[in-house]
ROTOR-803783 format. One record per residue (C-alpha): residue in three letters; x, y, z. Coordinates in steps of 0.2 Angstrom, whole numbers, plus 5000, padded with zeros to 4 digits. Each point is the difference from the previous one (the first is absolute). Example, Ala and Ser with C-alpha at 12.3 -4.5 7.8 and 13.67 -1.06 7.14 Angstrom:
<drenkol type="ALA" X="5062" Y="4978" Z="5039"/>
<drenkol type="SER" X="5006" Y="5017" Z="4997"/>
***
This chain:
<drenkol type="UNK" X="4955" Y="4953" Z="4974"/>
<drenkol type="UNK" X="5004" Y="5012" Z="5012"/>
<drenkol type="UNK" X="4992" Y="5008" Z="5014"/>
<drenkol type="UNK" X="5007" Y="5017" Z="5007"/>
<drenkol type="UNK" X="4997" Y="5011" Z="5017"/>
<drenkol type="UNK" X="5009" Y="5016" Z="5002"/>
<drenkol type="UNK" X="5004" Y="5010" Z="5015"/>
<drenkol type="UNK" X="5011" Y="5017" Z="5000"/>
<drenkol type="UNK" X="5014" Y="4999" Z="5003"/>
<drenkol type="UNK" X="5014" Y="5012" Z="5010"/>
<drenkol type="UNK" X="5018" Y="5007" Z="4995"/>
<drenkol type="UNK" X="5005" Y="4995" Z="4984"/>
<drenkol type="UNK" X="4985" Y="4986" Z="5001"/>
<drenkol type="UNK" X="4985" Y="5006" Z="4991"/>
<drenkol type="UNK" X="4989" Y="4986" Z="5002"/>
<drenkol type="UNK" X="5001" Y="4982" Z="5006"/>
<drenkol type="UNK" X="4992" Y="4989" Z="4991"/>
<drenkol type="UNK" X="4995" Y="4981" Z="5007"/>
<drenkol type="UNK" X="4997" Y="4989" Z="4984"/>
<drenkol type="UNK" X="4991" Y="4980" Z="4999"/>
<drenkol type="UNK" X="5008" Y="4993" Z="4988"/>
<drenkol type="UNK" X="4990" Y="4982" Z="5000"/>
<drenkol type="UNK" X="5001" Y="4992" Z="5017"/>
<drenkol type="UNK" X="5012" Y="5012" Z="5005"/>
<drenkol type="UNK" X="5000" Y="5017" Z="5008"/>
<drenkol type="UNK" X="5017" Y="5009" Z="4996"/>
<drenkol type="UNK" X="5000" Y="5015" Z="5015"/>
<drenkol type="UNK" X="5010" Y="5018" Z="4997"/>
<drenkol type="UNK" X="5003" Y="5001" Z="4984"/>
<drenkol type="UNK" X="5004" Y="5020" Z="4999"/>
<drenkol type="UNK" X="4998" Y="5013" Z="4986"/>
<drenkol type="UNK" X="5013" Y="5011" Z="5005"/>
<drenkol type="UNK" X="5006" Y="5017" Z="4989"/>
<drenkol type="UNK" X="5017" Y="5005" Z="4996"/>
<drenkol type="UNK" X="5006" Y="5014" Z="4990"/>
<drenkol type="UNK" X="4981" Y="5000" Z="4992"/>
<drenkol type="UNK" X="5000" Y="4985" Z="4995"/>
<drenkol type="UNK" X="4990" Y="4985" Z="5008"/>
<drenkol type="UNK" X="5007" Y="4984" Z="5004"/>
<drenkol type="UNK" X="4992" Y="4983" Z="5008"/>
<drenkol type="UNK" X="5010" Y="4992" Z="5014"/>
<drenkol type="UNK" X="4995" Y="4981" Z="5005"/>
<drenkol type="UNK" X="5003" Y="4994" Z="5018"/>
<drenkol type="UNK" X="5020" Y="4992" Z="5005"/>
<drenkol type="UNK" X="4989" Y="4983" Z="5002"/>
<drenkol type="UNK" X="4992" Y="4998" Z="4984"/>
<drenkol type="UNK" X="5017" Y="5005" Z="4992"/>
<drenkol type="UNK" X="5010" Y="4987" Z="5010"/>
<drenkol type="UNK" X="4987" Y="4986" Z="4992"/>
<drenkol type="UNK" X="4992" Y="4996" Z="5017"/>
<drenkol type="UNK" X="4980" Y="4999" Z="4989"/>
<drenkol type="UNK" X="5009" Y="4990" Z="4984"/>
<drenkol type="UNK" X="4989" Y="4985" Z="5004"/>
<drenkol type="UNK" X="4984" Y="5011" Z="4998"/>
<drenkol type="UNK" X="5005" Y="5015" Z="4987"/>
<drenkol type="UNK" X="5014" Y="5001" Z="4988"/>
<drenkol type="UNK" X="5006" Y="5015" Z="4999"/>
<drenkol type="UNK" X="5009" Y="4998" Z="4982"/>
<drenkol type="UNK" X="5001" Y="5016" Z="4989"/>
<drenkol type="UNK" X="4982" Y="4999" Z="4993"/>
<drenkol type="UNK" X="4991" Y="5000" Z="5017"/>
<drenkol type="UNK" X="5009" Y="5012" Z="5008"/>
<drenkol type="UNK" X="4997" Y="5013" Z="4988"/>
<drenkol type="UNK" X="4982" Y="4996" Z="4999"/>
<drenkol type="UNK" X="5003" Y="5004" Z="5020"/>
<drenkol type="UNK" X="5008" Y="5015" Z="4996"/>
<drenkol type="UNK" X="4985" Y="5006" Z="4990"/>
<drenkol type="UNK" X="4986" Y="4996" Z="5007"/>
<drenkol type="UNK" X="5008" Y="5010" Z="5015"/>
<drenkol type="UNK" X="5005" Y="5013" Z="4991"/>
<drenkol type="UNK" X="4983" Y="5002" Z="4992"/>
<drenkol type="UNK" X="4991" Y="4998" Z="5014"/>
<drenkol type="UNK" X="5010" Y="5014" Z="5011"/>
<drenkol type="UNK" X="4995" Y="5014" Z="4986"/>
<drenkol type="UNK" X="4984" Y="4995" Z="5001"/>
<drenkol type="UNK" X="5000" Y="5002" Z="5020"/>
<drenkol type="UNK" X="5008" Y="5017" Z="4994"/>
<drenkol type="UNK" X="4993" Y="5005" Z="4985"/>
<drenkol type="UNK" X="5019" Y="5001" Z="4995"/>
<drenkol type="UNK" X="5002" Y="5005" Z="4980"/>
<drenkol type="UNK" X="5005" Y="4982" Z="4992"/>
<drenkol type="UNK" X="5012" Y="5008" Z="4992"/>
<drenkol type="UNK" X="5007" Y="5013" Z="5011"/>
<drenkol type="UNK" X="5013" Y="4989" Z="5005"/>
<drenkol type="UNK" X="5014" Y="4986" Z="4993"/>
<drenkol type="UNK" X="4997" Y="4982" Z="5008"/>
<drenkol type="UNK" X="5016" Y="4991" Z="5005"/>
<drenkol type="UNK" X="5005" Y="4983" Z="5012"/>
***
């Protein structure tokens, strides 16, 4: 399960979200907007595998990540669902 708070964000960053995923707290995970469309960009660490021993971030989880984020930014912004394409 996933617990999610969102900040705003600036420049190309619309929101910042930090997300506990488990034991784990995974910090900057950034909504960020190109070309209309939205994207979600995880932190260089959780990337490089530093928090393996504590989440796997294999396809299944990270896309659960990516929507929970997603969702919960347009909520925060009453954004239209479907206003926009999701992509990694």
């Amino acid at each position: 399960m996933l617990d999610l708070r969102l900040s705003e964000g600036t420049g190309q960053t619309l929101a910042v979200a930090v997300v506990q995923a488990g034991p784990v707290e995974i910090r900057n995970v950034r909504v960020t907007d190109r070309d209309g469309r939205l994207f979600v960009r995880l932190p260089g660490t959780l990337m490089k595998k530093r928090l393996k021993p504590a989440v796997c971030l294999d396809e299944p989880v990270f896309l659960e990540l990516r929507e929970a984020v997603l969702a919960e930014y347009r909520v925060a912004t009453e954004a239209d669902p479907w206003g926009t394409s999701q992509a990694l």
